[in-house]
C-alpha positions as CSV (number, residue, x, y, z in Angstrom):
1,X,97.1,27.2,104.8
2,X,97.5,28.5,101.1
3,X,97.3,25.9,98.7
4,X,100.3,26.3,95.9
5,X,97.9,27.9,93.3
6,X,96.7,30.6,95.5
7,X,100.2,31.7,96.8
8,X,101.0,31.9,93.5
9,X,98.3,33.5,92.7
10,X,98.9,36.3,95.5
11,X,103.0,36.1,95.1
12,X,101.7,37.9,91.2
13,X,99.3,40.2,92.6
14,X,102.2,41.0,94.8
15,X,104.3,41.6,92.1
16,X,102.5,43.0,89.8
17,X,101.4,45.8,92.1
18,X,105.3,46.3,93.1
19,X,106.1,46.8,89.0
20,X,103.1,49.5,88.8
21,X,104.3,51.4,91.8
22,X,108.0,51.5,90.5
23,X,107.3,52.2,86.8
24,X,104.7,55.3,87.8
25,X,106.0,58.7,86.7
26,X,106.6,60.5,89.8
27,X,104.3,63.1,90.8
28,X,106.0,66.9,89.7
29,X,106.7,68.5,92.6
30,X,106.0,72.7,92.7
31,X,107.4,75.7,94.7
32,X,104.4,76.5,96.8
33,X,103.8,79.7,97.7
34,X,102.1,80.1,101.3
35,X,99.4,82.8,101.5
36,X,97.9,84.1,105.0
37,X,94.9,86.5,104.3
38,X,91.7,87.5,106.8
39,X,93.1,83.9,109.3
40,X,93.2,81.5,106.4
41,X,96.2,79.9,105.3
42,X,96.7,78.7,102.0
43,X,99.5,76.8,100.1
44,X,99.1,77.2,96.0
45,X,101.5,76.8,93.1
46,X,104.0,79.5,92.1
47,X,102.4,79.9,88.7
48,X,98.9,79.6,90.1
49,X,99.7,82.2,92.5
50,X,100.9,84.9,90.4
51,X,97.2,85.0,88.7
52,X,95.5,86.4,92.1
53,X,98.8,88.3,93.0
54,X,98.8,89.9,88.8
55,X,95.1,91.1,89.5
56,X,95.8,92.9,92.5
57,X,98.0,95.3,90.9
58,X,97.4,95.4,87.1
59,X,94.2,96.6,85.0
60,X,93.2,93.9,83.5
61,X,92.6,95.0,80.1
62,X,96.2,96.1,79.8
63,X,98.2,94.7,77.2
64,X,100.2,91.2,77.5
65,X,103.0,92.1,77.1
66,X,102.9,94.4,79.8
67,X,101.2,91.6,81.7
68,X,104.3,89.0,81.1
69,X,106.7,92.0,82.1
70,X,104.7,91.8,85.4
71,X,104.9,88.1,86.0
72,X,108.7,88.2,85.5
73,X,108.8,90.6,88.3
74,X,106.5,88.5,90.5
75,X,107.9,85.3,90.3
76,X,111.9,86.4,90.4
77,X,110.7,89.0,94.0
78,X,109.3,85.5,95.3
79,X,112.3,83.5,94.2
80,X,114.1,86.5,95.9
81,X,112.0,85.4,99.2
82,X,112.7,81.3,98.6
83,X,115.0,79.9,101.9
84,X,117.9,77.9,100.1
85,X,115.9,75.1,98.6
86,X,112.8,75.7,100.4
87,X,110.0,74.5,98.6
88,X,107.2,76.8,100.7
89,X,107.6,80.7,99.9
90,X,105.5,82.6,102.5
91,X,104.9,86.2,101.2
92,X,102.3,89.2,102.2
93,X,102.2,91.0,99.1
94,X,98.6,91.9,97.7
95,X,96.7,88.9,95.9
96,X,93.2,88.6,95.1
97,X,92.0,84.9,95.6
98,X,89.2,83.6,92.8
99,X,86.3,85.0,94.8
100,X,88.0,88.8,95.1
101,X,88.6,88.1,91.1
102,X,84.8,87.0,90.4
103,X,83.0,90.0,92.3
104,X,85.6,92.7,90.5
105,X,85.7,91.1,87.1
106,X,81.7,90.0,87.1
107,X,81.0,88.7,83.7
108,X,84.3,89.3,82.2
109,X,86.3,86.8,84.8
110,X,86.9,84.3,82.3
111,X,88.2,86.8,79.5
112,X,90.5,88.5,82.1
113,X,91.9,85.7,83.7
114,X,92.6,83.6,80.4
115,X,94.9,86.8,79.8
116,X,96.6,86.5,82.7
117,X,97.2,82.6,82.1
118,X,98.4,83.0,78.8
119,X,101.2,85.7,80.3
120,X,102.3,83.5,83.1
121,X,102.4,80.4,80.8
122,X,104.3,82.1,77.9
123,X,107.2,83.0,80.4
124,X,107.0,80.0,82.9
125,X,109.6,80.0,85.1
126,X,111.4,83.0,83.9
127,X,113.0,85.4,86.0
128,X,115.2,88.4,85.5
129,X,119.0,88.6,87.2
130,X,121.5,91.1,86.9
131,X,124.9,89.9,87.8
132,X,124.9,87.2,91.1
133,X,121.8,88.4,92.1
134,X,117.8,88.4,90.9
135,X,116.2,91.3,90.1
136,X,114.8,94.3,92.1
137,X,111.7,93.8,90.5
138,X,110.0,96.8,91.9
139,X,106.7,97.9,89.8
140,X,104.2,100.8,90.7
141,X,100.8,102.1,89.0
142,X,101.8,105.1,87.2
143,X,105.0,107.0,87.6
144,X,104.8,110.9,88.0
145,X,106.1,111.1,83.9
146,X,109.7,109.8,85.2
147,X,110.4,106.8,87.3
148,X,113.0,106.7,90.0
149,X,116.7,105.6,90.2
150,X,116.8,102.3,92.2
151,X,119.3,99.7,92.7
152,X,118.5,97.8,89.4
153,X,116.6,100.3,87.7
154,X,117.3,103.7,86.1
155,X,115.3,106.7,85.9
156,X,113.3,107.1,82.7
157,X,110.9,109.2,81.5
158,X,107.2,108.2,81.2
159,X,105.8,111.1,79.5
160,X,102.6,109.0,78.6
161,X,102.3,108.5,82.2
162,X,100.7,112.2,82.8
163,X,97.9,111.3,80.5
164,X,96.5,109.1,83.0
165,X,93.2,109.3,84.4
166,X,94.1,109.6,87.9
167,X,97.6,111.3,87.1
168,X,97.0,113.7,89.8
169,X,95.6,114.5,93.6
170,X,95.5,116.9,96.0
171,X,94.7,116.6,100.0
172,X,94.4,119.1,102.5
173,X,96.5,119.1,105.5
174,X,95.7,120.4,108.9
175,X,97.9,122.2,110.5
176,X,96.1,122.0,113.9
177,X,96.8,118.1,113.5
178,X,100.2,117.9,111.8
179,X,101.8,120.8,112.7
180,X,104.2,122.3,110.1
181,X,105.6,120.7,106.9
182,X,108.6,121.1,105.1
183,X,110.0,119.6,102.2
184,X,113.9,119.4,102.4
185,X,115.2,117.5,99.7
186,X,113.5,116.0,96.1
187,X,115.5,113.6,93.6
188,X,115.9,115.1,90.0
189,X,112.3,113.4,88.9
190,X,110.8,115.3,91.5
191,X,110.2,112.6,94.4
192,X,110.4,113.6,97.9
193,X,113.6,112.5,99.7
194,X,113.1,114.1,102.6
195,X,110.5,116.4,104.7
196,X,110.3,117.6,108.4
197,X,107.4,116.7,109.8
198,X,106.4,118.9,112.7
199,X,109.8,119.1,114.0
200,X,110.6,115.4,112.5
201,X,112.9,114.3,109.0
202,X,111.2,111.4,107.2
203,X,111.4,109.9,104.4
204,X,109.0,111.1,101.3
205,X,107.6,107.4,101.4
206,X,106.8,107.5,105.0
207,X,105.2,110.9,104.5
208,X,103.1,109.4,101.6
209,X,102.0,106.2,103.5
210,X,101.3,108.3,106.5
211,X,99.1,110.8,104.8
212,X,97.4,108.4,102.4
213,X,98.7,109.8,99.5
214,X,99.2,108.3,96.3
215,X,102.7,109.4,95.3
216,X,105.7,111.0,97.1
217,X,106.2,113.1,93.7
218,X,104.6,116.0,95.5
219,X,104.3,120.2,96.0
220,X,102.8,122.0,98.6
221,X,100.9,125.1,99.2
222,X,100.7,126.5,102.6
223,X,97.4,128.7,103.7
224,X,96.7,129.9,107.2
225,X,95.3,127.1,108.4
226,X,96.5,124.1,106.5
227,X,98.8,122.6,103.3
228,X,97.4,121.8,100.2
229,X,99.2,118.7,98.9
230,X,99.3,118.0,95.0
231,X,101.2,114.7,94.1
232,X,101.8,113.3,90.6
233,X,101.8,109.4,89.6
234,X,100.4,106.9,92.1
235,X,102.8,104.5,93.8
236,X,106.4,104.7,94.8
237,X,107.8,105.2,91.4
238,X,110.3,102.4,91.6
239,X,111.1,100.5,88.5
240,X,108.4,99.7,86.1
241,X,105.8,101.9,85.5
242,X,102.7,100.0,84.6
243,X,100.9,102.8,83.0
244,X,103.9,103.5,80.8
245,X,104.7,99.9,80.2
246,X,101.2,99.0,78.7
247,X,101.5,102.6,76.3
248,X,105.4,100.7,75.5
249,X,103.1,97.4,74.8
250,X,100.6,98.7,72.5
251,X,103.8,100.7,70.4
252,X,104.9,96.9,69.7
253,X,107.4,96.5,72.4
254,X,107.5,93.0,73.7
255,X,108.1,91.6,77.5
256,X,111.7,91.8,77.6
257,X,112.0,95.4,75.4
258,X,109.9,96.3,78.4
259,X,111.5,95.6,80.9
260,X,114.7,96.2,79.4
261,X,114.0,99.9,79.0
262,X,112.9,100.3,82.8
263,X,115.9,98.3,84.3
264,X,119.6,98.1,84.1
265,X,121.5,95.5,82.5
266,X,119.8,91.4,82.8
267,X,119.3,88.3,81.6
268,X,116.0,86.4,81.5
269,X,117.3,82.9,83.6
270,X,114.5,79.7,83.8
271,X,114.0,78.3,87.4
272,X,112.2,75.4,88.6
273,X,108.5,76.4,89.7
């Protein structure tokens, strides 16, 4: 049996252990975003997340203002994907994990990414709503010199945008293996609505993802044999251009005169990441 000084001795432990537990600060608890690429699974941080999921669609030597735009968009279209109060997001969008980031950056990883960081920690937890709902936050590469009318955003021009390196491309067409094609309806900016396929309407973004092209912003030129295909821009032209927002950045705009000039009316709104 215990003698009296040892129980005592262990009744303290006891309680000193039980004070220790209950006065620790309790551990922060994160939205986790869920990430499934080549049969790997892995669960990260919201705000640690939008630093692979920024360099997969941004150059990194863009400005940060245009860089905070684009992490206001990211983390309000994951908030859009959050279940009630679920605390796991599971998304598919593009992300580039550290080792994707090392081999493209090389020796300029740590330069690039501290960007990135400092845009993601200047507007932590900020997202963008319009009226009872959060943002469209639709964002493409470089619009074809005017973006186009979506739910949330308006159409604005980008005139910047056609200075771009890759502004434009053209593709030949077979007709031996696509039959004929017919554009049937563009939107004002130029964008393809609608096309007949061989026989078949689609859309001007199914057209574009089925040929592999960069843009539905597109003419074509028939010859005997085939269609020569010219788009303009690169990306579905939704919302904000990125091309046009870093041009916006380095004229002095900041994050929210950025987006505020691609989208209709917002607030910025703080959420628990």
């Amino acid at each position: 049996m215990l003698s009296s000084r040892k129980f005592f001795i262990l009744l303290l432990g006891v309680i000193c252990a039980a004070v220790f537990f209950l006065s620790r600060e309790p551990e922060e608890e994160h939205v986790m975003v869920r990430i499934e690429q080549d049969k790997t699974v892995t669960v990260i941080p919201v705000e640690e997340y939008l630093i692979g999921a920024m360099a997969a669609v941004v150059d990194p030597e863009y400005e940060i203002e245009c860089q905070k735009a684009l992490a206001v968009l990211i983390r309000g279209n994951l908030e859009r994907l959050r279940n009630g109060d679920e605390m796991v997001i599971v998304t598919d969008e593009p992300y580039f994990d550290f080792s994707t980031r090392r081999s493209l950056y090389g020796s300029s990883q740590k330069e690039y990414e501290e960007k990135m960081e400092e845009a993601v920690l200047a507007t932590t937890g900020l997202i963008a709503v319009s009226g009872n709902h959060i943002l469209e936050g639709n964002y493409h590469a470089v619009s074809a010199g005017v973006t186009k009318e979506g739910p949330d955003s308006d159409r604005v021009f980008c005139d910047k945008s056609m200075e771009a390196e890759d502004f434009f491309y053209q593709k030949e067409i077979l007709k031996e293996e696509w039959g004929s094609i017919t554009i049937m309806e563009k939107d004002a900016g130029g964008y393809v609505d609608e096309i007949n396929l061989n026989g078949t309407v689609v859309s001007g973004e199914y057209f574009r993802e089925r040929m592999g092209l960069p843009s539905s912003n597109l003419d074509i030129e028939e010859t005997q044999e085939a269609y020569l295909v010219t788009t303009r821009g690169k990306g579905h032209g939704l919302g904000l251009d990125l091309y046009y927002a870093n041009e916006l950045a380095k004229q002095g705009y900041n994050y929210n005169q950025i987006l505020d000039y691609f989208f209709k009316d917002f607030i910025l709104k703080k959420i628990m990441v």
